[in-house]
C-alpha positions as CSV (number, residue, x, y, z in Angstrom):
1,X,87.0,-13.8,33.5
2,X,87.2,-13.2,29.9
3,X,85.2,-10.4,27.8
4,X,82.4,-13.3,26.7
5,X,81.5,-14.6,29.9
6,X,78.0,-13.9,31.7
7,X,79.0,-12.1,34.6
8,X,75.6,-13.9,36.7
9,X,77.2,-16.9,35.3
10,X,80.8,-16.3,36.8
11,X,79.1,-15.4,39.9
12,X,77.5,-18.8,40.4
13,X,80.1,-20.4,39.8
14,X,82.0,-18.4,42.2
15,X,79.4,-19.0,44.6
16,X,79.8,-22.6,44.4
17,X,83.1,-22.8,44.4
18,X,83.3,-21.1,47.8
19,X,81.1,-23.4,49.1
20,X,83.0,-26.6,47.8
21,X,86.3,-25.4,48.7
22,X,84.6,-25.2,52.4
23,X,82.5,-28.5,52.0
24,X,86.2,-30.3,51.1
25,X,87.4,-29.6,54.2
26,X,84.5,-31.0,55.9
27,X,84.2,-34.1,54.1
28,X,88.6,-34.6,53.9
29,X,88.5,-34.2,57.3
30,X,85.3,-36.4,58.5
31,X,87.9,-39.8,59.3
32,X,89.0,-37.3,61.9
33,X,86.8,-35.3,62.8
34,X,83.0,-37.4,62.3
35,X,81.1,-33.7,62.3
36,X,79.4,-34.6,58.9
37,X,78.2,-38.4,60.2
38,X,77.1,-36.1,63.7
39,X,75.7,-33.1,61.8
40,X,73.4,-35.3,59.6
41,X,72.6,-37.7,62.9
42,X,74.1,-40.3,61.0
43,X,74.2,-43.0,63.6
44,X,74.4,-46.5,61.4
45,X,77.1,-45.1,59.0
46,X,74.9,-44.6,56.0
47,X,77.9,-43.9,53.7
48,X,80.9,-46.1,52.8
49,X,83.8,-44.7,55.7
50,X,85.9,-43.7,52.0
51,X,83.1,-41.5,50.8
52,X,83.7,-38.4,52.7
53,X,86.8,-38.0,52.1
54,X,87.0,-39.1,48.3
55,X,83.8,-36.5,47.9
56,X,86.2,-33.7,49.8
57,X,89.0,-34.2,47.1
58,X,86.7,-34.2,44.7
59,X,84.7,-30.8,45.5
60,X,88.4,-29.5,45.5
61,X,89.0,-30.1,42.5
62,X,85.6,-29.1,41.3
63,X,86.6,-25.6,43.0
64,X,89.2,-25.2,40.9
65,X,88.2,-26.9,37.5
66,X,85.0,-24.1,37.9
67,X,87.3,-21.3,36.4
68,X,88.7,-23.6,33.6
69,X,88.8,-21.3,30.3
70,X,87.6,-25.1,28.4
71,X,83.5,-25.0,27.9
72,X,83.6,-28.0,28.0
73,X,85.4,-28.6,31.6
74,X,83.1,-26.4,32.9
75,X,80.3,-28.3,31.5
76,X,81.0,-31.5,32.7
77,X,82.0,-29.5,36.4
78,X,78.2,-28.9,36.2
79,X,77.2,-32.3,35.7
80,X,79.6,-33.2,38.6
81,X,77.9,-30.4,40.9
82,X,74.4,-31.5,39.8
83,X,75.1,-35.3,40.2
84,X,76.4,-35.0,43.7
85,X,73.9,-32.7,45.0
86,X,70.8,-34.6,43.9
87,X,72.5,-37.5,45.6
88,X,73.1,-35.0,48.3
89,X,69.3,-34.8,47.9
90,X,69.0,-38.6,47.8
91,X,71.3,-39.5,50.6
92,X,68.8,-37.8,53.1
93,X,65.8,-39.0,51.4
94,X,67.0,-42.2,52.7
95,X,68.1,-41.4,56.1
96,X,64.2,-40.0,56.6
97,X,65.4,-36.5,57.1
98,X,63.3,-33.7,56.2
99,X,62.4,-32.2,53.1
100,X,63.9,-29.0,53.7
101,X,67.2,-31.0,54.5
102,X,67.4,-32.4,51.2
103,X,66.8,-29.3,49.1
104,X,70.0,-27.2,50.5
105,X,71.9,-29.5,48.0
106,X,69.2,-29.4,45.6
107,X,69.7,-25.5,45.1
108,X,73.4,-26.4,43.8
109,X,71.9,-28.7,41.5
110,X,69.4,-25.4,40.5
111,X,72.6,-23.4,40.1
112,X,74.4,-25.9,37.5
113,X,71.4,-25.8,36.0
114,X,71.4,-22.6,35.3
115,X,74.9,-22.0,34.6
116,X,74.1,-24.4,32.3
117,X,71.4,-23.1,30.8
118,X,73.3,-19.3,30.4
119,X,76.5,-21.2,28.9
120,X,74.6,-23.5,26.0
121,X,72.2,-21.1,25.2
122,X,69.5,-23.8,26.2
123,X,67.2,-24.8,29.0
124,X,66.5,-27.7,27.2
125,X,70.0,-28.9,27.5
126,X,70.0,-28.2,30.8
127,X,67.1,-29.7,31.8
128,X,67.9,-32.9,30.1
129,X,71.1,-33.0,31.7
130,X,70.0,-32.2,35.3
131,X,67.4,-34.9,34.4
132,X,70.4,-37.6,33.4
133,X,72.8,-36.5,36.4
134,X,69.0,-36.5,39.0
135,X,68.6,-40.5,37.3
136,X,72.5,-41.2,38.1
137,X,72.4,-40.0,41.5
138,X,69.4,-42.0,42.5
139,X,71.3,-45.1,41.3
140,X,74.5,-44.2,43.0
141,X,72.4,-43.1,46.5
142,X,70.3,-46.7,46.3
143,X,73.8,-48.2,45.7
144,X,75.8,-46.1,48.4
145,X,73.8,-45.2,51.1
146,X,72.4,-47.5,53.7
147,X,69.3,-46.7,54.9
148,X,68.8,-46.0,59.1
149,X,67.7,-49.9,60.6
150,X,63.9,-50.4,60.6
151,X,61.6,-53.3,61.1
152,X,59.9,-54.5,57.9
153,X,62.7,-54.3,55.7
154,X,61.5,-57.3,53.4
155,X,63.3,-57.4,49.8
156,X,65.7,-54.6,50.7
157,X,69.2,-55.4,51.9
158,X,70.2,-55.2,55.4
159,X,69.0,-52.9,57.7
160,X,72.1,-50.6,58.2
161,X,73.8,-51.9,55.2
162,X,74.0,-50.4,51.6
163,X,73.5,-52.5,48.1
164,X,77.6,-53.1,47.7
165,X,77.6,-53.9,51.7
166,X,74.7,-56.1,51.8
167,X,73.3,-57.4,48.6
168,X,69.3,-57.4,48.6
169,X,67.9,-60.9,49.7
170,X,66.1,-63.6,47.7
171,X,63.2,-65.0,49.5
């Protein structure tokens, strides 16, 4: 930690950190193991079978790129963290799952927000950047995750299917 750090700030970031280096072990080891896809009762695969493991490598290396001593690399490690957790937020929007399920990854979107916030100087900053990463992680949850099978699915794709899996259907 260097003199000019915000020792709440280095905190959070430690906090996360933790967590991701835990959370990359889950998600590297779901092909194996399936306790994300049982934790979440995800029955119909909602997520491609290469996301969990791709999101586990890449929480590692968010782990570590958290310390970097280059603003900037922790900057963009924020917009990571925030981008993935609102989809985190999205993904069980989707699979109907309570509220309160969807706003544990939510709170590590709060916290890059704030470390965001203590590093710039600006809420506004981070604001509008949680707001950009909240907008691309919508896109990428529509796009990635496929929604539980239901009747009445008309315009959407395929029940059990996401938007690079099954396309959405022209009547």
């Amino acid at each position: 930690m260097t003199a000019d750090t915000n020792v709440i700030e280095w905190a959070l970031r430690v906090c996360q950190s933790v967590a991701f280096a835990i959370h990359g072990i889950l998600g590297v080891s779901e092909p194996f193991t399936g306790c994300v896809q049982h934790a979440f009762r995800d029955t119909h695969g909602a997520m491609p079978k290469w996301f969990w493991p791709v999101a586990g490598l890449l929480l590692w290396t968010v782990a570590y790129l958290n310390f970097s001593p280059n603003d900037a690399v922790v900057l963009g490690v924020q917009a990571y963290v925030a981008a993935f957790h609102m989809g985190g937020f999205f993904y069980h929007q989707r699979l109907h799952h309570h509220l309160a399920a969807g706003l544990v990854p939510a709170f590590f979107a709060l916290l890059a927000f704030v470390i965001v916030a203590i590093r710039t100087g600006s809420v506004l900053i981070a604001l509008v950047g949680w707001w950009v990463c909240t907008c691309i992680a919508f896109g990428l949850s529509k796009l990635l995750v496929a929604p539980p099978p239901s009747n009445g699915n008309e315009g959407g794709p395929t029940p059990g299917t996401n938007l690079l899996e099954g396309g959405m259907r022209v009547d």
